[in-house]
N, CA, C and O of each residue as an XYZ file, in Angstrom:
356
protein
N      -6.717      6.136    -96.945
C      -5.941      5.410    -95.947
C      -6.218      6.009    -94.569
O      -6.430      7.215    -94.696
N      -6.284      5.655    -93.456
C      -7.051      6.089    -92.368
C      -5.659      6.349    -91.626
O      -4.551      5.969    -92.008
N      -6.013      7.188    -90.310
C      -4.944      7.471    -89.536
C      -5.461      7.720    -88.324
O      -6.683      7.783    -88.190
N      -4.648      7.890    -87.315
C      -5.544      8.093    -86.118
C      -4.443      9.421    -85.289
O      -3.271      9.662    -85.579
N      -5.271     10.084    -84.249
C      -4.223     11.120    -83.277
C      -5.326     10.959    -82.110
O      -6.443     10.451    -82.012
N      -4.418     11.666    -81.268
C      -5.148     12.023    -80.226
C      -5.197     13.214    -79.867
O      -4.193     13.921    -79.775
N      -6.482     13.632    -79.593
C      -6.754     15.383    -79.400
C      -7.201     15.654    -77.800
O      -7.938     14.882    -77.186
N      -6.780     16.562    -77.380
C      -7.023     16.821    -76.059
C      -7.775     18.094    -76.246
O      -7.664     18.653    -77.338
N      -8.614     18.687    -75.216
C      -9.734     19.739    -75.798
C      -9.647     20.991    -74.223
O      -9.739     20.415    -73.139
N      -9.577     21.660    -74.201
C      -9.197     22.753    -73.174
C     -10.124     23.967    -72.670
O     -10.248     25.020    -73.297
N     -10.504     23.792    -71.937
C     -11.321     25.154    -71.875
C     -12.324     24.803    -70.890
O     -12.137     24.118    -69.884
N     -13.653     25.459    -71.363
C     -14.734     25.298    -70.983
C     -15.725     23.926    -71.723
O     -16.711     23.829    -72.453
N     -14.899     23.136    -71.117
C     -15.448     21.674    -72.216
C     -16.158     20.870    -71.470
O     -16.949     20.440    -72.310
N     -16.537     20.175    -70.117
C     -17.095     19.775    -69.106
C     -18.011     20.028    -68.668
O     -18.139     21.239    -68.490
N     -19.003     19.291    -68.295
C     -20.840     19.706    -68.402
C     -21.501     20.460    -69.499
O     -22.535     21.125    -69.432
N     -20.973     20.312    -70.198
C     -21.573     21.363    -71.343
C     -21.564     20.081    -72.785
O     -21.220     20.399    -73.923
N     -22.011     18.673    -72.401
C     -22.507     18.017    -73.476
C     -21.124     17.551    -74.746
O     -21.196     16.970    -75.829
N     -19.959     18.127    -73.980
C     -18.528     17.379    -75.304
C     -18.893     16.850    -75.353
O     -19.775     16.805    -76.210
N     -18.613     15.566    -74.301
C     -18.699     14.073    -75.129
C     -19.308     13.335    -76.215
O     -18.933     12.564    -77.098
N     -20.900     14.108    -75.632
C     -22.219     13.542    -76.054
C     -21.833     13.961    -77.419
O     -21.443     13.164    -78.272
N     -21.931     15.031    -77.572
C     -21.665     15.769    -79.184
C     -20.180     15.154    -80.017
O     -20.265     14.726    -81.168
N     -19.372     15.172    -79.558
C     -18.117     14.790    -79.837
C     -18.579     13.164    -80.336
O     -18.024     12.846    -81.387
N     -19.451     12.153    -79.785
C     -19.314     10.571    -80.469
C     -20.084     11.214    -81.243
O     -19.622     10.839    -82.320
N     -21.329     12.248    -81.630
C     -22.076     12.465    -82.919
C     -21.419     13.049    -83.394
O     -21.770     12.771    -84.540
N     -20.541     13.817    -83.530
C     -20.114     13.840    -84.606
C     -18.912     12.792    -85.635
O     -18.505     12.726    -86.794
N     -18.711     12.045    -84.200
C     -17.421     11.250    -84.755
C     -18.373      9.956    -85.822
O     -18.085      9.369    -86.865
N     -19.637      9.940    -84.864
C     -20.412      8.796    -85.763
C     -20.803      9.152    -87.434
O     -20.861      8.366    -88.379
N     -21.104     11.014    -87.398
C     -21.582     11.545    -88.521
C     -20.408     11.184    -89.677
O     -20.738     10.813    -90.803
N     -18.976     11.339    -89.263
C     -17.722     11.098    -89.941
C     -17.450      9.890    -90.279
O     -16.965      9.632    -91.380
N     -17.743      8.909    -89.314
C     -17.197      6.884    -89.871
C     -16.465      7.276    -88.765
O     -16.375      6.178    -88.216
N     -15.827      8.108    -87.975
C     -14.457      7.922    -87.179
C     -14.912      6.942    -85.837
O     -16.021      6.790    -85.327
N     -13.681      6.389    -85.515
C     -13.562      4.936    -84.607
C     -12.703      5.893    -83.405
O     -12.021      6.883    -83.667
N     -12.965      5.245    -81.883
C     -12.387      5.693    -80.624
C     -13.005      5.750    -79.665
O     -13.807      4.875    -79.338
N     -12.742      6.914    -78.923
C     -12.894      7.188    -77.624
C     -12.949      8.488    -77.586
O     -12.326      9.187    -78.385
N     -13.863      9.059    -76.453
C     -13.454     10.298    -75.536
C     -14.228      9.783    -74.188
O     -15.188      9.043    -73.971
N     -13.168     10.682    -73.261
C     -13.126     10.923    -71.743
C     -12.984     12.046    -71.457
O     -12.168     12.724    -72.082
N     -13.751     12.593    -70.403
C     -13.104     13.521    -69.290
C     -11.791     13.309    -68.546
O     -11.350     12.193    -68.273
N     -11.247     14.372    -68.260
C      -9.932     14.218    -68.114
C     -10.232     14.626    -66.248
O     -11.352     14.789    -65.764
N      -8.829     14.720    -65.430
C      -9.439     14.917    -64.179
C      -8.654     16.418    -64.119
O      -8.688     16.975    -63.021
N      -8.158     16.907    -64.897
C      -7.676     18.749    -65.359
C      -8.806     19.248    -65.926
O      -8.862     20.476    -65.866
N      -9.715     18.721    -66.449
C     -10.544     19.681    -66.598
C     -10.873     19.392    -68.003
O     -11.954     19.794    -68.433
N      -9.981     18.669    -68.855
C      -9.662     18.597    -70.580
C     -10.904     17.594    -70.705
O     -11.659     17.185    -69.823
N     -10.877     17.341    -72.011
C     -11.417     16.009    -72.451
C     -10.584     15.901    -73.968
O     -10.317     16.673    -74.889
N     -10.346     14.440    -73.629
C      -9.002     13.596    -74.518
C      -9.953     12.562    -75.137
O     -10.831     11.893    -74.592
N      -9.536     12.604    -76.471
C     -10.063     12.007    -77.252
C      -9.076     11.260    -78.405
O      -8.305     11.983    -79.037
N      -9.110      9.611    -78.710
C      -8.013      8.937    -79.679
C      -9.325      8.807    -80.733
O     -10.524      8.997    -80.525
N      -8.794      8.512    -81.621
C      -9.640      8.747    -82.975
C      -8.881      7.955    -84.307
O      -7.652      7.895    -84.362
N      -9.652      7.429    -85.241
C      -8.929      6.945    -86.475
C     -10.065      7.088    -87.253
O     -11.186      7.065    -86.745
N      -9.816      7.281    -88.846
C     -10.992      7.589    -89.958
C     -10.016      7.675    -91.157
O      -8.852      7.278    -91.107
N     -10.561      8.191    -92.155
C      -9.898      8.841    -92.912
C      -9.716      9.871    -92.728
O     -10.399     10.518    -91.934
N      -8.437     10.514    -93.606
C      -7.709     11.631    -93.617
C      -8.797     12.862    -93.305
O      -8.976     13.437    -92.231
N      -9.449     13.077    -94.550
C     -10.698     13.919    -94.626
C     -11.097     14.414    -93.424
O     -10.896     15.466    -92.818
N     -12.016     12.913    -93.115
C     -13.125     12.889    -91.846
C     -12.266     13.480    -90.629
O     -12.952     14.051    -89.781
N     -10.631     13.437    -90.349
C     -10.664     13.307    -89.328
C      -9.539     14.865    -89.301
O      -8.708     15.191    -88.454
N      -9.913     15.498    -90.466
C      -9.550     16.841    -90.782
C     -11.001     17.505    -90.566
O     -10.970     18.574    -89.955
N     -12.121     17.096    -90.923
C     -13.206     17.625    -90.440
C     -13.309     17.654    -89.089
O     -13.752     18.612    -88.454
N     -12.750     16.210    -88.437
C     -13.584     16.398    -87.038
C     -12.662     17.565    -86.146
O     -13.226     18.436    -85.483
N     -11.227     17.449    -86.232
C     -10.246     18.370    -86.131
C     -11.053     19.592    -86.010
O     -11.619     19.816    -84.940
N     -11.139     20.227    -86.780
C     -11.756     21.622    -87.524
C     -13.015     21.802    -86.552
O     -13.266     22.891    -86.035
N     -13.787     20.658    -86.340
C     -14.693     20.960    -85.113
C     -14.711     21.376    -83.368
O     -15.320     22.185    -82.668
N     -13.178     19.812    -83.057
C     -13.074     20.449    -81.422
C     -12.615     21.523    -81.490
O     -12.575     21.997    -80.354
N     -12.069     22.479    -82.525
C     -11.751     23.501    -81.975
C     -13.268     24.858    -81.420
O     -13.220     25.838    -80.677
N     -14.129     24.396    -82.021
C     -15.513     24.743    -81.248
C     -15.909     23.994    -80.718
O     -15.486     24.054    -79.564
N     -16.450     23.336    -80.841
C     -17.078     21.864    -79.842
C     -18.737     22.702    -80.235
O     -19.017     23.669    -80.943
N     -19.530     21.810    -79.417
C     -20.894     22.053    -78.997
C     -21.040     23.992    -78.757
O     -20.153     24.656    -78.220
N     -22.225     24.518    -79.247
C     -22.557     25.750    -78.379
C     -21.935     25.775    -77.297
O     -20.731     25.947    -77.489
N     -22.274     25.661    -76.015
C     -22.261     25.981    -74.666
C     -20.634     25.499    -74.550
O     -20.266     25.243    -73.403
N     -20.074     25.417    -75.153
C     -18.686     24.612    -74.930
C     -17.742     26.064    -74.918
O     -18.392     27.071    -75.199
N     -16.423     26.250    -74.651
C     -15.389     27.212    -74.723
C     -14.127     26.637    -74.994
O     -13.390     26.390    -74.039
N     -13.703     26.344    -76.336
C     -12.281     25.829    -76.337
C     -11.661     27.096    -76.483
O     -11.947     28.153    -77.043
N     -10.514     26.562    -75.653
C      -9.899     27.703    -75.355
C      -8.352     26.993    -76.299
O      -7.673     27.802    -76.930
N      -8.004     25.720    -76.297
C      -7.017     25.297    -77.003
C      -6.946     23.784    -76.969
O      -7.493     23.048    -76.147
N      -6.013     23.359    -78.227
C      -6.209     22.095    -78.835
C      -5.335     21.628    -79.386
O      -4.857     22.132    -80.403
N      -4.765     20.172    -78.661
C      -3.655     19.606    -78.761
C      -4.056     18.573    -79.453
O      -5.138     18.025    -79.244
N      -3.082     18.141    -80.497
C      -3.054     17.153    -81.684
C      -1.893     16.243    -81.789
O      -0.852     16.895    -81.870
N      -1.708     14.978    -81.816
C      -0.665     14.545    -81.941
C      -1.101     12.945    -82.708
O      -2.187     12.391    -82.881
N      -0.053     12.660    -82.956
C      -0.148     11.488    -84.449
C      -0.172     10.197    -83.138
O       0.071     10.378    -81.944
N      -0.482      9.115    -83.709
C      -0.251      8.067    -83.140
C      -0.773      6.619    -84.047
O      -1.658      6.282    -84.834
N       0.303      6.110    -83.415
C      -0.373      4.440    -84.527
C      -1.385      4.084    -84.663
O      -1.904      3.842    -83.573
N      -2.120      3.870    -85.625
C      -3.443      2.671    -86.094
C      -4.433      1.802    -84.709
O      -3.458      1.136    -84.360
N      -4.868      1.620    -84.326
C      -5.443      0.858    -83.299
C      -6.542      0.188    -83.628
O      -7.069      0.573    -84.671
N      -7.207     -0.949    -82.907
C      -8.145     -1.600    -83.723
C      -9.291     -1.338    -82.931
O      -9.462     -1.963    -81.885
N     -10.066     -0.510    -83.308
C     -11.642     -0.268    -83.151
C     -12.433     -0.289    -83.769
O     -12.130      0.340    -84.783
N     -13.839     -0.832    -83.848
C     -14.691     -0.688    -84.809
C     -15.997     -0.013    -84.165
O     -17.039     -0.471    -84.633
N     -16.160      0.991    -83.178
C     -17.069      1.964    -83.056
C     -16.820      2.918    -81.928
O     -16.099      2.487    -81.028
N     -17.367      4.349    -81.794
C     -16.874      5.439    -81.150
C     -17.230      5.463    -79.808
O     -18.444      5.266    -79.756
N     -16.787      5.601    -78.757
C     -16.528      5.272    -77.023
C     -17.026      6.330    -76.703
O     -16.417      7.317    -77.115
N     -17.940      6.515    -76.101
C     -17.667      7.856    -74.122
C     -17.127      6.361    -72.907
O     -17.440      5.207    -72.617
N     -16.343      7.222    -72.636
C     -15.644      6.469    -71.499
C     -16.228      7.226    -70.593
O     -16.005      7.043    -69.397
């Protein structure tokens, strides 16, 4: 059964290729959404998959890419939304 949250990503995450990496991996998973740069510095990302996939992808922003520095990582639940493929905004 699929679910979706939204993760916000903290640190040293900006010019250093999130995004780019962040839709591959979301594509490697099946997961459906978005990520953006934020204008703090973050990059926010909504997401839906299955449970699994989106416990894997979880488990990832908290590193992100090499060159990346998460420093911390906000998670929060949110309703179902209808997407059928992964965004850079």
């Amino acid at each position: 059964m699929p679910i979706a949250k939204i993760i916000q990503v903290f640190g040293k995450v900006q010019n250093v290729g999130f995004r780019y990496y962040t839709k591959r991996k979301a594509v490697e998973l099946k997961i459906t959404g978005f990520v953006k740069n934020k204008m703090d510095g973050s990059v926010y990302i909504e997401i839906m998959g299955e449970e699994f996939a989106i416990d894997q992808f979880v488990h990832w922003c908290h590193s992100g890419p090499q060159w990346a520095r998460v420093e911390d990582v906000e998670i929060q639940d949110i309703p179902l939304f209808d997407e059928s493929a992964f965004w850079i905004k």
